[in-house]
N, CA, C and O atoms as a GROMACS GRO file, in nm:
protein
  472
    1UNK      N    1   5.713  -1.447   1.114
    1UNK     CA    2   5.766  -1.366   1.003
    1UNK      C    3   5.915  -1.396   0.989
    1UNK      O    4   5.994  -1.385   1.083
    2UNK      N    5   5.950  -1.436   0.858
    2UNK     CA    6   6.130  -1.427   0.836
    2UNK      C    7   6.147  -1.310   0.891
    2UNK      O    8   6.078  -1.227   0.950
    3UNK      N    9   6.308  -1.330   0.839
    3UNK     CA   10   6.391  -1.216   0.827
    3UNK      C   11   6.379  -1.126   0.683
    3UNK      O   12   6.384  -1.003   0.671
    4UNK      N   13   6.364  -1.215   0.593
    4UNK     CA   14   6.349  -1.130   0.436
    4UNK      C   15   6.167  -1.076   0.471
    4UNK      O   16   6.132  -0.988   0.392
    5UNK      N   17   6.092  -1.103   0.541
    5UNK     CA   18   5.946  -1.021   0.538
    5UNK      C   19   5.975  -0.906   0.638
    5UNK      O   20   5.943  -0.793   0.601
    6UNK      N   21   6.028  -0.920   0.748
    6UNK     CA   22   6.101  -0.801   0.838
    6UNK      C   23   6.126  -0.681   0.764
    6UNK      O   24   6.082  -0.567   0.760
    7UNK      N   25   6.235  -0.765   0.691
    7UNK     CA   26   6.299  -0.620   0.604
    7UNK      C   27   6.230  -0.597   0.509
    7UNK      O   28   6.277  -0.494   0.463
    8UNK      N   29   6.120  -0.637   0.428
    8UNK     CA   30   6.073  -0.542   0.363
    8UNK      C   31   5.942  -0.469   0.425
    8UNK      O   32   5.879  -0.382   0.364
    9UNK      N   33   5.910  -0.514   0.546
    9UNK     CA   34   5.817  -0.437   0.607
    9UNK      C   35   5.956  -0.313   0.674
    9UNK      O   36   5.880  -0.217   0.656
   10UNK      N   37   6.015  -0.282   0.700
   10UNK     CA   38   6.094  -0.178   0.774
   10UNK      C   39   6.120  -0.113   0.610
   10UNK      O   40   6.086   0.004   0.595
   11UNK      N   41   6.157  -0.158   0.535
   11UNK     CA   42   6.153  -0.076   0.380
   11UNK      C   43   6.055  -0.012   0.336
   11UNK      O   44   6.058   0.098   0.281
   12UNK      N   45   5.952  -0.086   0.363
   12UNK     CA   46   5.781  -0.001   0.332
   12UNK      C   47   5.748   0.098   0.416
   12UNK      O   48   5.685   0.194   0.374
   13UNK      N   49   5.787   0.088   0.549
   13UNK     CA   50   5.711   0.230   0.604
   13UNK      C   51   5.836   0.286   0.615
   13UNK      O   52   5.848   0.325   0.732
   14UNK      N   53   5.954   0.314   0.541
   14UNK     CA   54   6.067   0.406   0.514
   14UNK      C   55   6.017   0.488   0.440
   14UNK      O   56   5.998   0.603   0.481
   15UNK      N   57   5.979   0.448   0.298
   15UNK     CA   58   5.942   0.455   0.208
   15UNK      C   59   5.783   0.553   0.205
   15UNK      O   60   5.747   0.644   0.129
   16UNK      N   61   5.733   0.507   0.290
   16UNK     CA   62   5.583   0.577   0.360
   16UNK      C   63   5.608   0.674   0.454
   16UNK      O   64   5.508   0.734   0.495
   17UNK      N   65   5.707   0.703   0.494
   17UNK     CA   66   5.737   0.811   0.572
   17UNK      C   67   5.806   0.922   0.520
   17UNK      O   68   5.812   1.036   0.567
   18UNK      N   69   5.880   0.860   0.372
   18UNK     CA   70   5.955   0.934   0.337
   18UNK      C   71   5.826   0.994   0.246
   18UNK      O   72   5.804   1.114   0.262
   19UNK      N   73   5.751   0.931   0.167
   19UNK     CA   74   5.616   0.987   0.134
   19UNK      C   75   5.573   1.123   0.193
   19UNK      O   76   5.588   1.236   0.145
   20UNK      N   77   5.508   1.078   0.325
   20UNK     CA   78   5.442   1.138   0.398
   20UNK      C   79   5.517   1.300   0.473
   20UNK      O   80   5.449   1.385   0.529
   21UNK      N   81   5.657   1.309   0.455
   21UNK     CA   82   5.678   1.423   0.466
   21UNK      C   83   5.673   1.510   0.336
   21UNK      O   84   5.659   1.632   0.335
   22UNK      N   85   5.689   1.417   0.208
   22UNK     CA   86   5.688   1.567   0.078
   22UNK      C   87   5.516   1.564   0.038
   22UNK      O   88   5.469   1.640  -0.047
   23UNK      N   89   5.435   1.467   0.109
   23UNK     CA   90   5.313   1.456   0.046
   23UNK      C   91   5.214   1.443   0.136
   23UNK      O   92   5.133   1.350   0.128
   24UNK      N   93   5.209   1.565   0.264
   24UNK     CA   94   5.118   1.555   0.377
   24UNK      C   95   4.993   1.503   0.325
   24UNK      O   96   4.957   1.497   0.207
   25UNK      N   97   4.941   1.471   0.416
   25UNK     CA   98   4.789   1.367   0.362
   25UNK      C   99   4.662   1.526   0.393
   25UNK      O  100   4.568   1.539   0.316
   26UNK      N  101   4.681   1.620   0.500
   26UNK     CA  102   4.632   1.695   0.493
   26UNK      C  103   4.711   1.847   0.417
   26UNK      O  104   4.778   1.915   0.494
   27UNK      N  105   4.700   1.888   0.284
   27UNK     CA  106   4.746   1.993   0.236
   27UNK      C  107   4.759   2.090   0.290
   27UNK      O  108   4.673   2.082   0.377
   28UNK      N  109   4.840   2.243   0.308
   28UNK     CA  110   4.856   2.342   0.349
   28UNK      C  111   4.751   2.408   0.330
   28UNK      O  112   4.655   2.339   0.298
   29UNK      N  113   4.733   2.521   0.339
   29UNK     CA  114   4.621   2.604   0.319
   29UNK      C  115   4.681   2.725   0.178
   29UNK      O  116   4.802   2.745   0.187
   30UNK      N  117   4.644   2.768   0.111
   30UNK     CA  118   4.666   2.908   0.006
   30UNK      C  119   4.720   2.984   0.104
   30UNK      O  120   4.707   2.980   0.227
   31UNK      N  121   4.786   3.056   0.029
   31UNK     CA  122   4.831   3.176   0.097
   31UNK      C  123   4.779   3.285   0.020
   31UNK      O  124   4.740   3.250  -0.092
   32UNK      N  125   4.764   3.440   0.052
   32UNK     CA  126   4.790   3.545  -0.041
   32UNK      C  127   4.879   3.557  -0.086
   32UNK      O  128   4.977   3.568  -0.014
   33UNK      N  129   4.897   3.562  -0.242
   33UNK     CA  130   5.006   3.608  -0.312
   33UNK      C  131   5.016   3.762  -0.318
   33UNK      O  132   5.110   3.827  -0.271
   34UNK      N  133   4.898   3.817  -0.387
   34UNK     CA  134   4.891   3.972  -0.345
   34UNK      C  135   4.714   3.998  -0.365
   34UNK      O  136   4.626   3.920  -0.402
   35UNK      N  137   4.709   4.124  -0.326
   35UNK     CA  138   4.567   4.146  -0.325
   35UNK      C  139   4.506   4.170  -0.468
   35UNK      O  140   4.384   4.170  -0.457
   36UNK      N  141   4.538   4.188  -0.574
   36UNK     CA  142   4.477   4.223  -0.706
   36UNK      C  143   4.522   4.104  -0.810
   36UNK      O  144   4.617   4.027  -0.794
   37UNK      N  145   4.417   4.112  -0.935
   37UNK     CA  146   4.424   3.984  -1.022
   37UNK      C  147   4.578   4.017  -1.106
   37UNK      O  148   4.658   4.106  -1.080
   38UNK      N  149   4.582   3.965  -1.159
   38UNK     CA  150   4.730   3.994  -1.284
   38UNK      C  151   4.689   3.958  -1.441
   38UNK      O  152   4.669   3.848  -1.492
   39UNK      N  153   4.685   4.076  -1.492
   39UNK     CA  154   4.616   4.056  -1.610
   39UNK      C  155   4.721   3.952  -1.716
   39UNK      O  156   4.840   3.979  -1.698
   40UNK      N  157   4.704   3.867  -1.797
   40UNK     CA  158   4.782   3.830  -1.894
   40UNK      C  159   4.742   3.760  -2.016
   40UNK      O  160   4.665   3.665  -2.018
   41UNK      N  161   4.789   3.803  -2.097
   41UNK     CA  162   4.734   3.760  -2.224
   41UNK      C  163   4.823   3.544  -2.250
   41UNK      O  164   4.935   3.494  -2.253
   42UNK      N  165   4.711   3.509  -2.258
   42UNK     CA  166   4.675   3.373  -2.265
   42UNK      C  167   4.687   3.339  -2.432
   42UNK      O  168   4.613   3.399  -2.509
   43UNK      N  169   4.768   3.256  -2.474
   43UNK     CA  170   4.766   3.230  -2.601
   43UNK      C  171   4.690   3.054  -2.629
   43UNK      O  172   4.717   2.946  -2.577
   44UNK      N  173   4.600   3.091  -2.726
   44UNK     CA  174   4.536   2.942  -2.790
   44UNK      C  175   4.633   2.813  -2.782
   44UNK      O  176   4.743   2.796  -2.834
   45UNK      N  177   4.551   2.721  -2.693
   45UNK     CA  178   4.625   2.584  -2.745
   45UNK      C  179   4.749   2.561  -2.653
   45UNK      O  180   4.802   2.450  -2.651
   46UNK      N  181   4.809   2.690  -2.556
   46UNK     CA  182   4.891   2.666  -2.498
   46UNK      C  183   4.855   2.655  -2.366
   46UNK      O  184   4.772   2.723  -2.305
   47UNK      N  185   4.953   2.524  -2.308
   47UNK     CA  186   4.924   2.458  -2.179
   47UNK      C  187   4.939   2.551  -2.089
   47UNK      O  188   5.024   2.624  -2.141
   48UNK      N  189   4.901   2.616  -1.944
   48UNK     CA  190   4.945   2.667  -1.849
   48UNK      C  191   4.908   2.574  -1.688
   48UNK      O  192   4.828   2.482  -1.673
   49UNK      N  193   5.016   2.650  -1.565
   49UNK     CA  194   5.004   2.596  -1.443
   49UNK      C  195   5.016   2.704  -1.394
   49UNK      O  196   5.108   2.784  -1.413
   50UNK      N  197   4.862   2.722  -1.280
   50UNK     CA  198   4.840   2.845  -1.218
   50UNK      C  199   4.876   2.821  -1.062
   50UNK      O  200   4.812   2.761  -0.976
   51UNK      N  201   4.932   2.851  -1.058
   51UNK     CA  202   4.962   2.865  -0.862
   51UNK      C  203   4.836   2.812  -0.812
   51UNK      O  204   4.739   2.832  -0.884
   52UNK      N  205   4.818   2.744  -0.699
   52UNK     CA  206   4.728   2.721  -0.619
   52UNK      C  207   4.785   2.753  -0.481
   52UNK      O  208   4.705   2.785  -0.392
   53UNK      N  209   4.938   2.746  -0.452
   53UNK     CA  210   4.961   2.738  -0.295
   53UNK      C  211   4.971   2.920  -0.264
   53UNK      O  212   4.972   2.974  -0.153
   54UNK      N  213   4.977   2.984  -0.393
   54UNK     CA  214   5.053   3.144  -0.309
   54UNK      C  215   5.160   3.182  -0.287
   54UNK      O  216   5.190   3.298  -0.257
   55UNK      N  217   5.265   3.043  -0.304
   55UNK     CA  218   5.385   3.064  -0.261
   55UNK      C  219   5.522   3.104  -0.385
   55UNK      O  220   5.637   3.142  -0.364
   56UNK      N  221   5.443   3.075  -0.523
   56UNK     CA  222   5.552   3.098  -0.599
   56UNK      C  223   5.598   3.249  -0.674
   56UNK      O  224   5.524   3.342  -0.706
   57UNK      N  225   5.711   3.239  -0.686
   57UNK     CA  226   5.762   3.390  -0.681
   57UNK      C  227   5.716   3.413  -0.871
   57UNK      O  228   5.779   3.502  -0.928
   58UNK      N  229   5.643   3.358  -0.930
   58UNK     CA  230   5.647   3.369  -1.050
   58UNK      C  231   5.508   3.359  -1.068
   58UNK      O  232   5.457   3.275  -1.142
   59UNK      N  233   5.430   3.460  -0.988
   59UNK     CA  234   5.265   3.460  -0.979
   59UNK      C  235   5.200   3.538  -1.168
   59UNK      O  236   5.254   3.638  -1.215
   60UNK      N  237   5.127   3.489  -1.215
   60UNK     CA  238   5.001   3.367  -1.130
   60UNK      C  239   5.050   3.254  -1.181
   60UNK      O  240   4.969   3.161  -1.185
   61UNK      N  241   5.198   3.224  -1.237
   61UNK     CA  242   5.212   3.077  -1.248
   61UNK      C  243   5.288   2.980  -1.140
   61UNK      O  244   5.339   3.036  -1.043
   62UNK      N  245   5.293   2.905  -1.146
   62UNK     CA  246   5.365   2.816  -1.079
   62UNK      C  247   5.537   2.827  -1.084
   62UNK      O  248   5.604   2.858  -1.182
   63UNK      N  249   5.584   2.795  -0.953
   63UNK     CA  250   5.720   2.782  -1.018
   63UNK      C  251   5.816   2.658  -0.952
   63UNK      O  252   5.938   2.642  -0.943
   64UNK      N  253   5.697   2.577  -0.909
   64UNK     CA  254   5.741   2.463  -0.806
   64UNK      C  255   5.770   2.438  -0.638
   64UNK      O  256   5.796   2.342  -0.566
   65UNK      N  257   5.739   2.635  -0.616
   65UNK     CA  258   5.748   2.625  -0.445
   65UNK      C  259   5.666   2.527  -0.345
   65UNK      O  260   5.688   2.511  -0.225
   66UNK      N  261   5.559   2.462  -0.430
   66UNK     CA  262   5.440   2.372  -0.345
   66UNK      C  263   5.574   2.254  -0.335
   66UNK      O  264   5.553   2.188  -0.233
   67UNK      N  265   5.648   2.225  -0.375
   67UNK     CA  266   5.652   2.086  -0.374
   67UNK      C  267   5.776   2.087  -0.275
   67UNK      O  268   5.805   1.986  -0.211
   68UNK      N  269   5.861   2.228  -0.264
   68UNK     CA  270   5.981   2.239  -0.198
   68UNK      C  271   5.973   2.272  -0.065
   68UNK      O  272   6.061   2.232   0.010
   69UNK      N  273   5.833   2.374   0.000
   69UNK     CA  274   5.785   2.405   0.081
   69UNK      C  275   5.681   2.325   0.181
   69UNK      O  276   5.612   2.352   0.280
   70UNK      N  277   5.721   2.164   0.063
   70UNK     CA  278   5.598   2.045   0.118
   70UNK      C  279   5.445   2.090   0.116
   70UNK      O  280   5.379   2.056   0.214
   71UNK      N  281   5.398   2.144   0.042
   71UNK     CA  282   5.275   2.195   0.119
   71UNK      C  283   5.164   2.100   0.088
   71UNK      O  284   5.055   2.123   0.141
   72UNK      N  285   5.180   1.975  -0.003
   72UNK     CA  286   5.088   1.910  -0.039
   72UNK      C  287   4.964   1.992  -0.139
   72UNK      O  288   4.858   1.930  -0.153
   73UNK      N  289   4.976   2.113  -0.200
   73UNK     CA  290   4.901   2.144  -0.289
   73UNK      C  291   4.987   2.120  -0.415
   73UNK      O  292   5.104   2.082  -0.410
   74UNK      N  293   4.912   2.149  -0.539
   74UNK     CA  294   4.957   2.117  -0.688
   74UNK      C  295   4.898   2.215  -0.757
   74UNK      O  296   4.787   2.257  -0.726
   75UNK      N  297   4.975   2.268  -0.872
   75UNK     CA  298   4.930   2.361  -0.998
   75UNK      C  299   4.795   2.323  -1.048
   75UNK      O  300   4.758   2.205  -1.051
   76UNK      N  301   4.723   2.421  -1.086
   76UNK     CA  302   4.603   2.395  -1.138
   76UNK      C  303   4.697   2.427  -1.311
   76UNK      O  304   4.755   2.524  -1.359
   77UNK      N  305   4.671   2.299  -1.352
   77UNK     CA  306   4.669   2.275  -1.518
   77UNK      C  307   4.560   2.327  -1.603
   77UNK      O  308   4.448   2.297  -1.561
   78UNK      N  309   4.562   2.401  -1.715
   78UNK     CA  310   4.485   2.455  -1.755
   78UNK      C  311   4.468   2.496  -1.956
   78UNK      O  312   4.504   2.608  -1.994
   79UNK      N  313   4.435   2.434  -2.019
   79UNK     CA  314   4.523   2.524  -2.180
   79UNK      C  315   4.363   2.607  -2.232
   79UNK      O  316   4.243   2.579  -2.224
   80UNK      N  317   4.466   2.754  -2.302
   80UNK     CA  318   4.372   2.816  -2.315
   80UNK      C  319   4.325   2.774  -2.432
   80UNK      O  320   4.385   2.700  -2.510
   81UNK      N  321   4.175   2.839  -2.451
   81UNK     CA  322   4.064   2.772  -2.577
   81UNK      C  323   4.118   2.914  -2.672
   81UNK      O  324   4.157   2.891  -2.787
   82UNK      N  325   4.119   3.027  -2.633
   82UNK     CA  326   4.123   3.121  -2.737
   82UNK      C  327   4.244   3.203  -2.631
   82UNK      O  328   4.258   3.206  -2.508
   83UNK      N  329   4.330   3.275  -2.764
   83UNK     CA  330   4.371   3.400  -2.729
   83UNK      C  331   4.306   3.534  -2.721
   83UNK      O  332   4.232   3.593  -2.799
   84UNK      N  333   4.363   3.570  -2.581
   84UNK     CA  334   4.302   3.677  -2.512
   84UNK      C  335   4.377   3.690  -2.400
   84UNK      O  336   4.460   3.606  -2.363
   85UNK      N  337   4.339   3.843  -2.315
   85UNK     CA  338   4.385   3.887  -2.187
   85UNK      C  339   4.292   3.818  -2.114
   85UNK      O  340   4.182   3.792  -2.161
   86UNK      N  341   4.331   3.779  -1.983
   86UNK     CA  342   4.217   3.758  -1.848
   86UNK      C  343   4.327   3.777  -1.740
   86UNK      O  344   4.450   3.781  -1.746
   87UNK      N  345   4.228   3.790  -1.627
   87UNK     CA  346   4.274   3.842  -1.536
   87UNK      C  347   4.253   3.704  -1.407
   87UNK      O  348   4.153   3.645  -1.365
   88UNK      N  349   4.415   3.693  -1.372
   88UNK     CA  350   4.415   3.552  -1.318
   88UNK      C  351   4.411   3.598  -1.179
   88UNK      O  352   4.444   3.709  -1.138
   89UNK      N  353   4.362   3.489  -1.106
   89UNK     CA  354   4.349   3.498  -0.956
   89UNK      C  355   4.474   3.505  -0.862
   89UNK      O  356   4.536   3.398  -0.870
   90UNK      N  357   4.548   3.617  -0.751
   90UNK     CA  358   4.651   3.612  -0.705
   90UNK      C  359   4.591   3.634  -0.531
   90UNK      O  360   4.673   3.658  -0.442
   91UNK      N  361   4.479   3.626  -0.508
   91UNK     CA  362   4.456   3.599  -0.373
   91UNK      C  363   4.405   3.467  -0.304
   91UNK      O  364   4.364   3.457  -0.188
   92UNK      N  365   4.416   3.354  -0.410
   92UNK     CA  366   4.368   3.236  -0.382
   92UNK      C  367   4.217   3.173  -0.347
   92UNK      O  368   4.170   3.062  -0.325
   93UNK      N  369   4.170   3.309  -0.356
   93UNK     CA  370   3.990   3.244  -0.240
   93UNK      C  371   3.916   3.295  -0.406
   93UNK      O  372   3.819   3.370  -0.395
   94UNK      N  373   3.947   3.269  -0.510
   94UNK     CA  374   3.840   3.284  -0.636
   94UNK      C  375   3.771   3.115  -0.627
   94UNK      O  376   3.826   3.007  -0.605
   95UNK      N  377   3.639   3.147  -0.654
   95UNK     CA  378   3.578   3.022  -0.689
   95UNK      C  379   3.561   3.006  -0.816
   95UNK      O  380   3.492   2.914  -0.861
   96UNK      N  381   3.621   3.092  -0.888
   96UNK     CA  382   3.644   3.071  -1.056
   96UNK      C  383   3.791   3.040  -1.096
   96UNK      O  384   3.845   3.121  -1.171
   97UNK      N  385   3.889   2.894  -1.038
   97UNK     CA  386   3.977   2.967  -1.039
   97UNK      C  387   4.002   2.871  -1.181
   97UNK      O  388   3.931   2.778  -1.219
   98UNK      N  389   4.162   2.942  -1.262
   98UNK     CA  390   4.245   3.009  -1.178
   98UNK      C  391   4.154   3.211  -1.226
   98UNK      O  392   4.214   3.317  -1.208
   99UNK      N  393   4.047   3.203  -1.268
   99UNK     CA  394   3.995   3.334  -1.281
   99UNK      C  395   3.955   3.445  -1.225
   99UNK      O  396   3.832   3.445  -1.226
  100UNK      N  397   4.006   3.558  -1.165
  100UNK     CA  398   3.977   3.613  -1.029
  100UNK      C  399   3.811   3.642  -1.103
  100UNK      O  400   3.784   3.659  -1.222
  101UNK      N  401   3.742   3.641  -1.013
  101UNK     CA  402   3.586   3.673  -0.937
  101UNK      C  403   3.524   3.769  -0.881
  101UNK      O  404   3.402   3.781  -0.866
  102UNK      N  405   3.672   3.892  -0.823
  102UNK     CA  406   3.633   3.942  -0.773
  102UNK      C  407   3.656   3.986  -0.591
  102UNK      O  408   3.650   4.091  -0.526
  103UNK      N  409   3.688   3.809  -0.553
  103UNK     CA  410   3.682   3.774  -0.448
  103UNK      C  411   3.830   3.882  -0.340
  103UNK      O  412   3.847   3.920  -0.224
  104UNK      N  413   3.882   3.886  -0.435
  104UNK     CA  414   4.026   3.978  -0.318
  104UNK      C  415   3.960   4.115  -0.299
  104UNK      O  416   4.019   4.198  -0.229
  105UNK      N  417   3.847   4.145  -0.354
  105UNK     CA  418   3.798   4.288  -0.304
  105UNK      C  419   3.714   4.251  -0.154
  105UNK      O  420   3.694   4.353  -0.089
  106UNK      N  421   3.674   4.156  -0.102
  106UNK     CA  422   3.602   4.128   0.032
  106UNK      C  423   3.663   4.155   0.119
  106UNK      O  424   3.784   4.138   0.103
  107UNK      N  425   3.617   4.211   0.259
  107UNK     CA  426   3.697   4.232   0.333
  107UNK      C  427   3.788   4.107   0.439
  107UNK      O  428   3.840   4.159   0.538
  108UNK      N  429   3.805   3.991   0.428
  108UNK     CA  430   3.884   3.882   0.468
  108UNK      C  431   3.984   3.921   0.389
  108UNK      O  432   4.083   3.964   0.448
  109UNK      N  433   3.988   3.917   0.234
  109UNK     CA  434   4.095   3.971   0.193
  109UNK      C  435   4.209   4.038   0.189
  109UNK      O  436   4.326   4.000   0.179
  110UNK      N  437   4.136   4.197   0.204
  110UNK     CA  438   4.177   4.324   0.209
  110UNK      C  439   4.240   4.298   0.329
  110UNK      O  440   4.358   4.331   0.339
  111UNK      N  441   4.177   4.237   0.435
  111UNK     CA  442   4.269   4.248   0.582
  111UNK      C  443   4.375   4.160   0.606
  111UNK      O  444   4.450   4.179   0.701
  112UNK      N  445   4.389   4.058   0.524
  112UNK     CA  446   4.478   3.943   0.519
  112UNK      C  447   4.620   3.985   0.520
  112UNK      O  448   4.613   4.074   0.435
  113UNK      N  449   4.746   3.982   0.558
  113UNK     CA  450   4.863   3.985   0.542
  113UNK      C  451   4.879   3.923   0.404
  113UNK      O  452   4.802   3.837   0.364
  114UNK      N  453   4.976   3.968   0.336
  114UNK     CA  454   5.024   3.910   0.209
  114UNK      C  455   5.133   3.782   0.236
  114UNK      O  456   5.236   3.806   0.298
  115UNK      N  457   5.106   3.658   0.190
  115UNK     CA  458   5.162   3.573   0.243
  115UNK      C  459   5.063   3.507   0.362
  115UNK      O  460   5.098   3.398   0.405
  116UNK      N  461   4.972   3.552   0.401
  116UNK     CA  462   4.925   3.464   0.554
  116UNK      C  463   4.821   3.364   0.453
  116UNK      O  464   4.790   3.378   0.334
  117UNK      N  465   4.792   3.284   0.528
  117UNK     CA  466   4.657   3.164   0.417
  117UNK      C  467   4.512   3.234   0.414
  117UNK      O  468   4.480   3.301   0.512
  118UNK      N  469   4.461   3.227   0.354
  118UNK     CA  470   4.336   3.238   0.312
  118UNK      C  471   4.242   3.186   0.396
  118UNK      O  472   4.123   3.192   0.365
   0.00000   0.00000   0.00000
């Protein structure tokens, strides 16, 4: 191997490491944001980003804490079809998401610390 293939192999796994700390290969886990849904009226045609990590202070949307906190999760993207209220998911464990289900009334939930993962 040269010297010019050296250095760009020591550039590539810089580059891959520097990756690999804002973009763990295994994601964090959800957290609870709080135990109940958050009702909000959803307007037609307009784009939204629903929290997935738990961590942002601007629940149920996103406000970029996944990416500062490294956690390797991402906003669930979403635009609504019609205007209307719904009631968005703020305990993370909905299998409708971002639509609560229901699911923060179970008892894993209810016993969860606010903030601990799901």
């Amino acid at each position: 191997m040269d010297l010019r293939g050296a250095g760009m192999l020591v550039q590539r796994r810089h580059i891959f490491s520097w990756l690999a700390r804002w973009f763990p290969k295994t994601p964090a886990k959800p957290v609870v944001a709080q135990k109940i849904p958050i009702k909000v009226e959803l307007v037609a045609g307009k784009t939204y980003r629903w929290c997935v990590c738990g961590r942002s202070k601007k629940q149920p949307f996103c406000d970029g804490s996944h990416f500062f906190q490294r956690t390797g999760l991402f906003p669930l993207k979403f635009k609504a079809q019609e205007t209307r209220t719904v009631a968005l998911c703020t305990c993370k464990a909905t299998k409708k998401p971002p639509y609560c289900d229901g699911t923060h009334r179970s008892e894993p939930i209810q016993k969860a610390e606010v903030g601990s993962p799901v």
